[in-house]
N, C-alpha and C positions, 0 to 999 in steps of 0.2 A: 131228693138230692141232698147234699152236703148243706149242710147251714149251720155258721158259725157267728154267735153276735155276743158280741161283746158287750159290756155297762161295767159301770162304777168308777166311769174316769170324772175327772172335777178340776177345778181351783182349790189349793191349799196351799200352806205358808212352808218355807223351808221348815225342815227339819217334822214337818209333818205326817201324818200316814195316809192310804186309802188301798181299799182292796177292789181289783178287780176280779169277775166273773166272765167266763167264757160258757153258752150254754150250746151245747151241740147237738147236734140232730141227723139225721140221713146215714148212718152208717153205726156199726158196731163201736162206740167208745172205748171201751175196756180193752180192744184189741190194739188199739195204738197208740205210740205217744205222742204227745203234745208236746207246744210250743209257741210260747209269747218273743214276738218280735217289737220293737220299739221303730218309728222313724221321725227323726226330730229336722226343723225346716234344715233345707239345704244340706241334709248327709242323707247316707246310702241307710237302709234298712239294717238293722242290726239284730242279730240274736241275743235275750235276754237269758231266758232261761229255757230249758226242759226238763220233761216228764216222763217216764218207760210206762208204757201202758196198769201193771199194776201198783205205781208209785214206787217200786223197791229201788229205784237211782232217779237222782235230780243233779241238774249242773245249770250252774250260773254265770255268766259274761264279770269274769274280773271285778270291772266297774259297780256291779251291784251285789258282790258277796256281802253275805252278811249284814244284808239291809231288806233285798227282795228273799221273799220265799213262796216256790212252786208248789201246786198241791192240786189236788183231784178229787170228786169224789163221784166214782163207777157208777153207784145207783144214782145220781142224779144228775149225769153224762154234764158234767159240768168241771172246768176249769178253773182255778183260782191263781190270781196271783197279788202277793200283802207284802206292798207296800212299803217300807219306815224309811225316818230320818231321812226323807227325801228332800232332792239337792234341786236348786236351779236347771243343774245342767241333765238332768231328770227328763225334764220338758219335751212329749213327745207324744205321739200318738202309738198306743199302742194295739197290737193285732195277734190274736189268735192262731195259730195257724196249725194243719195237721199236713202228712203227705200221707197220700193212699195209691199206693202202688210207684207211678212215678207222677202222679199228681199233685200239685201242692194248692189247698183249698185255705183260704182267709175271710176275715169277719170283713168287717167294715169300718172295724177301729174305731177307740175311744180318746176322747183328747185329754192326756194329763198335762196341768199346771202348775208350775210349781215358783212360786213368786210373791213375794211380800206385797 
């Protein structure tokens, strides 16, 4: 079955970095793309960024152009998303996510902090 697990969330200081990992399992990688969703207490689920199954287009949520950056790599069905100059209002759990077909499968999320 579908298995998405996320690591690399933490405590750091504003203006800090950290990279997350998404490692996936249960289904052809390469065939679809991905997508990190953030949800910080008491908002709705937001879209961060995505990925087209061979990396050739990435798009990012406003808020974090030019800070976060999307990435993949096929042979090691694995997800990446780095981090910088990350802000307070950052603060959030973040979650892997794929749709396959009209299903939409999630990790288990990892908690970023971002806080002096």
């Amino acid at each position: 079955q579908v298995q998405l697990v996320e690591s690399g969330g933490g405590l750091v200081q504003p203006g800090g970095s950290l990279r997350l990992s998404c490692a996936a399992s249960g289904f052809t990688f390469s065939n679809y793309a991905m997508n990190w969703y953030r949800q910080a207490p008491g908002k709705e689920r937001e879209l961060v960024a995505d990925i087209s199954p061979r990396a050739s287009f990435t798009n990012s949520a406003d808020s974090v152009k030019g800070r976060f950056t999307i990435s993949r790599d096929n042979a090691k069905n694995t997800l990446y998303l780095q981090m910088t100059s990350l802000k307070p209002e950052d603060t959030a759990v973040y979650y892997c996510n794929v749709r396959i077909r009209v299903n939409d499968y999630w990790g288990q999320g990892t908690q970023v902090t971002v806080s002096s």
